[in-house]
C-alpha positions in Angstrom: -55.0 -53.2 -43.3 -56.8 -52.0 -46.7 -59.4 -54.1 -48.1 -59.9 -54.8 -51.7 -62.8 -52.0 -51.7 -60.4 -49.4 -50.6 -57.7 -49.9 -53.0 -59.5 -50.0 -56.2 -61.6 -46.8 -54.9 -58.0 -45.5 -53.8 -56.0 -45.9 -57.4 -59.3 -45.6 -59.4 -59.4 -49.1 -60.9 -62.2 -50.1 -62.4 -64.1 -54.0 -62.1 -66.8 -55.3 -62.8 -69.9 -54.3 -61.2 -68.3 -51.7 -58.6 -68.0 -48.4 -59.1 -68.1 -46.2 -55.3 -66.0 -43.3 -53.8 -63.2 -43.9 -51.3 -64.6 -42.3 -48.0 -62.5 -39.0 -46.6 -61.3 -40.7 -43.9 -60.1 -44.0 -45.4 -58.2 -41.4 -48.1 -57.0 -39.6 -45.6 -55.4 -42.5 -44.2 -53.9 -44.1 -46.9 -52.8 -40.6 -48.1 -50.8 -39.8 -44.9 -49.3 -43.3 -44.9 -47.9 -43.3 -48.2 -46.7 -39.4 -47.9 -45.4 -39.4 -44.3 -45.1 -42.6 -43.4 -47.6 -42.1 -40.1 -48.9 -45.3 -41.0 -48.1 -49.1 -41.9 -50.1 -49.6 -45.0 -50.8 -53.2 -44.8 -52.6 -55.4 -47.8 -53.6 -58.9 -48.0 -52.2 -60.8 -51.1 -55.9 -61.9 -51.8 -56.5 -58.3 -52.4 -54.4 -58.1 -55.3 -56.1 -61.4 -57.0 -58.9 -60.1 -56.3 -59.0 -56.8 -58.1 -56.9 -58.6 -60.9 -60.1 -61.4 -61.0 -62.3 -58.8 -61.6 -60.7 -55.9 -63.8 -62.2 -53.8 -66.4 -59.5 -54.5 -68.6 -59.3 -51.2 -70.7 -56.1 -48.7 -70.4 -56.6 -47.1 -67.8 -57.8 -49.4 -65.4 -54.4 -51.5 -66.4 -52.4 -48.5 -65.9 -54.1 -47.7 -62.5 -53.4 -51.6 -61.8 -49.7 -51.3 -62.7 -49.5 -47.4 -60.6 -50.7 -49.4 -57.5 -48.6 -52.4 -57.7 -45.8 -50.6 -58.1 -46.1 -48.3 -55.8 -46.9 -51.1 -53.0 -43.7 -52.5 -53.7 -41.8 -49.6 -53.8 -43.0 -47.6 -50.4 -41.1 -48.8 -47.7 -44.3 -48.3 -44.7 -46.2 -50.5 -47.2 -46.1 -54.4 -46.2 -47.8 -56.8 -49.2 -48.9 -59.8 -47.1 -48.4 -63.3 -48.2 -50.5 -66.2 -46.7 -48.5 -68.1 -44.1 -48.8 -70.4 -41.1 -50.1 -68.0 -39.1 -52.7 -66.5 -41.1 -53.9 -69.8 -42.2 -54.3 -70.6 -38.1 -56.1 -67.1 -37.6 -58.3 -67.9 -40.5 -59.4 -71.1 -39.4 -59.9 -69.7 -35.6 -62.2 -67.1 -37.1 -65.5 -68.3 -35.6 -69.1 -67.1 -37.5 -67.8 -68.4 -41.1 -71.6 -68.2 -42.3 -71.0 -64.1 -42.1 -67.7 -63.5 -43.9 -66.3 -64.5 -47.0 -63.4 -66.4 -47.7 -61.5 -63.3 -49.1 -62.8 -61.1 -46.5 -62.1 -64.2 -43.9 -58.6 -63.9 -45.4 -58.4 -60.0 -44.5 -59.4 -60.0 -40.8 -57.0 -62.7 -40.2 -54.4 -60.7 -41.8 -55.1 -57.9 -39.6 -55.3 -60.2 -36.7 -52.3 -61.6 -37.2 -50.4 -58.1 -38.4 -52.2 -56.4 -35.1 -53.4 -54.2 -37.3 -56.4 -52.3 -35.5 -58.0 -50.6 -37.9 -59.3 -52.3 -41.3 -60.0 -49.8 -43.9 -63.1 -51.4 -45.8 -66.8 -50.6 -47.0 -67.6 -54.1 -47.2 -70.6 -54.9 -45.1 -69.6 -58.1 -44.6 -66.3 -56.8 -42.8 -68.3 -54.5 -40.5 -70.8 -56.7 -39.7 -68.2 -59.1 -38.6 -66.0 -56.7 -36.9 -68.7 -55.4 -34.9 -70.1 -59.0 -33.9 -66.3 -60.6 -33.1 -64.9 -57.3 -31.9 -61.4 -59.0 -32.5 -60.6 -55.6 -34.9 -61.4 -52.2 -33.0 -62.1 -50.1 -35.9 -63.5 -50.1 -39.5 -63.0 -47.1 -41.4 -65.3 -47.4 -44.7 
């Protein structure tokens, strides 16, 4: 699963307020998944509101925007995932709701659901959450 904070480091997009590097090993990832396939690239619909809510909205960020949407629809090993019954169940089992936020909430159950065991992410909030539920086994950040 690939969190908001690793896509817009991945594609370069630029928002508001948030401007970090992509760890090597989250790149790395995401590199080999979209180039060989070795991996299921999945990403939470929220993610893409997300970045949208809070895009610079100058050229290149736009084209950036545009370069990643269209590429997540067009690899076939990447999966855009929708909110659905199951998710929504996931999401509301998710215990500790004072820790996580809703978006992030929304992106561990997504990986919950998906059996996704690895949650590319440098959000804190994702870690500390992870590491406290242990429901995910690995945050790469």
């Amino acid at each position: 699963m690939i969190d908001t904070n690793a896509l817009i480091r991945y594609w370069g997009i630029k928002i508001k307020n948030k401007n970090y590097n992509l760890k090597s090993e989250s790149k790395r990832i995401i590199t080999e998944g979209l180039n060989s396939g070795s991996h299921i690239l999945f990403v939470c619909s929220i993610s893409i509101i997300e970045i949208w809510h809070n895009l610079e909205y100058d050229q290149s960020s736009l084209t950036s925007f545009q370069t990643l949407i269209k590429q997540l629809y067009e690899e076939d090993n990447c999966r855009i995932v929708e909110l659905d019954k199951e998710i929504l169940m996931n999401y509301i089992a998710l215990e500790d709701e004072n820790t996580i936020k809703e978006h992030d909430r929304m992106i561990v159950a997504s990986a919950i659901t998906y059996d996704c065991d690895t949650i590319l992410s440098s959000d804190h909030e994702i870690h500390k959450f992870s590491q406290n539920s242990q429901l995910i086994s690995n945050v790469i950040g």
